[in-house]
N, C-alpha and C positions, 0 to 999 in steps of 0.2 A: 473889815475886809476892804482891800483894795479893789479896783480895778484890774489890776494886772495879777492878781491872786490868784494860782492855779486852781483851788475849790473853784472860784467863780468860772472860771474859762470853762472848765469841765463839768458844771453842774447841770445842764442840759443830759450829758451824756450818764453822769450819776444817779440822776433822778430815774433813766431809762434803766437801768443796772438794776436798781430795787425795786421798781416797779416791775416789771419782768420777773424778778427774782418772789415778791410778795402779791402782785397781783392786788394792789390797796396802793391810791396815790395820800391816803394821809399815812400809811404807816412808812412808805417811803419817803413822805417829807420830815418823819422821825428819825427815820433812818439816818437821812441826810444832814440833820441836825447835830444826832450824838456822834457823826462820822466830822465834819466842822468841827466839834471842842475837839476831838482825837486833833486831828490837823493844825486846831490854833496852838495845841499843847506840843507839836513833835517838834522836833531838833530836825530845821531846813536845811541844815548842813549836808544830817547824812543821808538825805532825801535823793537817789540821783534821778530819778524816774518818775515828778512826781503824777503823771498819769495811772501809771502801775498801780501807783503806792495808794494811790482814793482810790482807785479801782478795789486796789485788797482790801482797803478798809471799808468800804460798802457792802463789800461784800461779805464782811467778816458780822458786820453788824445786821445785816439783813438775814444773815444763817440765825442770827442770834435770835433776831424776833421772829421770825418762822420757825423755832422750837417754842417758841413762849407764845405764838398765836396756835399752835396745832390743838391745842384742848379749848379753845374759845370758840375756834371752827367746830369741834366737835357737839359743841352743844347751840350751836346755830337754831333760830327757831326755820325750818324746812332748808331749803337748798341754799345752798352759797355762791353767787356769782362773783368774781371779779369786777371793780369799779372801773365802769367803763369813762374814757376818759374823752374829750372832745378835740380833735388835732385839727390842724390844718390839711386840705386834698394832698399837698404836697410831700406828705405822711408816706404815701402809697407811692411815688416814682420809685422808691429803694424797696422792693418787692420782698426779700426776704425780713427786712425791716414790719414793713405791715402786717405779714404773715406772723411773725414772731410776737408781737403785740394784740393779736387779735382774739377777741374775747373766746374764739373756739382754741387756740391755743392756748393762751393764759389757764383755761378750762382745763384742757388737759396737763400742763404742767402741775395744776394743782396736785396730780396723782402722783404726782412724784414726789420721793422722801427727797429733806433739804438738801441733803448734799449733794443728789443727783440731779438737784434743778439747779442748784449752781453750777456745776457742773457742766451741765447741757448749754444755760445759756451764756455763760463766759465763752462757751468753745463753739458752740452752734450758732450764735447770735452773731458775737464780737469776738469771735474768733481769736480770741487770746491763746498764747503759747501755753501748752500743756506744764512747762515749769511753772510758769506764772501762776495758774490756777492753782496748780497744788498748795503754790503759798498763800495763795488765799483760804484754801478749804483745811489746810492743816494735813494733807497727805502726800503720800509721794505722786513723783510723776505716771509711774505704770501703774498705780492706783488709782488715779487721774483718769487714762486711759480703759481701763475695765470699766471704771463708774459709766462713763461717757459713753463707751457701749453697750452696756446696758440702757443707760437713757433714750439715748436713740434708736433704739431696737421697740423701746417701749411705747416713746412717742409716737416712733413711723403706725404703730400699729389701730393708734388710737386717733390721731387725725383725718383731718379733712383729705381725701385722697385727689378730688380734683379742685384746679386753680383756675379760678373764675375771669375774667376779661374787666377790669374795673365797671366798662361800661352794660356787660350782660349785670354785673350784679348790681347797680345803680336800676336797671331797666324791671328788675328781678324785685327790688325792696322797694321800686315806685307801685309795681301791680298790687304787691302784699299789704302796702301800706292805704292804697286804695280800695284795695277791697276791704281792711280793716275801718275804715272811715266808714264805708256804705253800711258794713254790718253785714251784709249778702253771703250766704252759706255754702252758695255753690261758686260766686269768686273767692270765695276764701279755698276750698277745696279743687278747685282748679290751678293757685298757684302754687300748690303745696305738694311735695312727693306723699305716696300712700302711706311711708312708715316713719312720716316726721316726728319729729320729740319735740317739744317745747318743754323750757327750762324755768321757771321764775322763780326771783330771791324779792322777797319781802321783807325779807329779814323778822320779821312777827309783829312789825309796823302796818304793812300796807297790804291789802288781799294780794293774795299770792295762791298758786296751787303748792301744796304742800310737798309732793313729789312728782318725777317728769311725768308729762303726760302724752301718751305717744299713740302716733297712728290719726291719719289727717281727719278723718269724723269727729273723732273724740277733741282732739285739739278745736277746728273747723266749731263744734258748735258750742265751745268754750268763749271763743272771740267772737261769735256771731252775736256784735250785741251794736247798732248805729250808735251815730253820736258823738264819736270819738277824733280830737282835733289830732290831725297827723303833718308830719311834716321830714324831711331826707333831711339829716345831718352825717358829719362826716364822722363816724367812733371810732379807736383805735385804728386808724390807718383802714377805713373802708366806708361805702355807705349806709347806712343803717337808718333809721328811726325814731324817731321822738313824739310821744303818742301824750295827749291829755285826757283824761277823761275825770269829770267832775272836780274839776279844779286841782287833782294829782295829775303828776308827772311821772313816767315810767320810758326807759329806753327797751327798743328792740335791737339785733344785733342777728344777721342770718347767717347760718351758711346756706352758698347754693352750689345745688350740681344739676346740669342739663337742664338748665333754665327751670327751675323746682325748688321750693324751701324746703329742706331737709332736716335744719335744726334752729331753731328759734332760742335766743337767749334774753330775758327781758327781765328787765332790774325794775322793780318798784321802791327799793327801800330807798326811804329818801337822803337817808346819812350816805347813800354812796351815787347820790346823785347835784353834791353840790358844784360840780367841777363842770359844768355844763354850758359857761357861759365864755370860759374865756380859752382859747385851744393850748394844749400842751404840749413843751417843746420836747418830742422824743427823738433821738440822736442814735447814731452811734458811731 
């Protein structure tokens, strides 16, 4: 590969496409791999478009592993998070960018069949023309269309409904992340709405709770434990959390609404915690 190699130009934004698309930056950088031979192997000739063209093929290839991971998900040891990734602040100026990356939405794409999350985020992310897409997904355009209604009908329903002020939710995951430090049950229960849910993926490595546990008491004297080194890093395009306790590593990841945690997302397994040290370029 050259320098001047369209793979390379666009690999920022590739990596963002199957990421998004898979919600795992190693299986995205498999993605991106068997999508490079497709590419060193095509005929540049009849390439006219080659943004399009790795566009479809990531795409084609990330359909491909998100049917061959749906049954490895399935037998997951408890919950499965999304690998949260460590960006730059600069993540969060392109606000539908953040928003689309962020582990409560990655969360709920999960619920979506693959075609419908490619689908969603070729047209809803990166606004790709509804022909394009179809040739990436293998259907027609007004099939394209219905999919994509459906998707978004499905998503509006299950996301995050209000949108935070960078700085309310920086001020929001410093109390949490303080009160988590002290251990204290009633600042833990003070920063938190009454019908929060916290999430945690262990993956069958690292203590986790095995399913959500919801409602700020129950959560609250979960966490109520001191001790614990904390620290605001920046995850998917927002501020979040990096918590130690006894020499493991686990991220938090919040939503908030009305200055309130609402939903706690915290990854202990450590196979999707090795990306943590150098930021990811997400594009689009």
């Amino acid at each position: 590969m050259t320098g001047g190699d369209p793979f390379v130009a666009h690999r920022s934004l590739l990596f963002t496409v199957a990421y998004e698309m898979l919600g795992s930056a190693a299986d995205a950088e498999d993605v991106l791999q068997e999508s490079w031979l497709r590419w060193a192997a095509a005929d540049r000739a009849e390439v006219r478009d080659p943004r399009a063209y790795l566009v479809r093929t990531v795409t084609r290839q990330s359909l491909n592993r998100l049917r061959s991971l749906s049954r490895s998900r399935e037998d997951y040891v408890g919950e499965w998070l999304p690998e949260p990734l460590l960006t730059a602040p600069d993540v969060a100026d392109d606000v539908e960018l953040a928003e689309s990356v962020s582990i409560a939405m990655l969360t709920v794409l999960e619920t979506l069949g693959p075609t419908e999350r490619a689908v969603f985020v070729l047209r809803e992310v990166f606004e790709l023309p509804y022909g394009e897409i179809a040739e990436a997904v293998g259907k027609s355009a007004s099939a394209v269309r219905q999919i994509g209604r459906r998707a978004r009908a499905h998503v509006a329903a299950r996301r995050p409904r209000v949108r935070v002020s960078r700085s309310e939710q920086q001020a929001v995951v410093e109390r949490f992340l303080a009160a988590l430090h002290t251990g204290e049950l009633q600042a833990l229960l003070d920063v938190m709405a009454p019908d929060v849910v916290m999430i945690a993926d262990g993956g069958g490595i690292a203590a986790a709770a095995a399913a959500p546990v919801r409602g700020a008491a129950s959560v609250a004297r979960l966490l109520a434990r001191p001790g614990r080194a904390v620290s605001v890093v920046w995850l998917n395009g927002a501020p979040a959390g990096r918590v130690e306790v006894d020499g493991r590593v686990a991220t938090v990841s919040l939503v908030v609404e009305s200055g309130k945690v609402t939903r706690i997302h915290a990854v202990a397994n450590p196979h999707k915690l090795t990306r943590l040290a150098e930021p990811a370029e997400l594009v689009r």
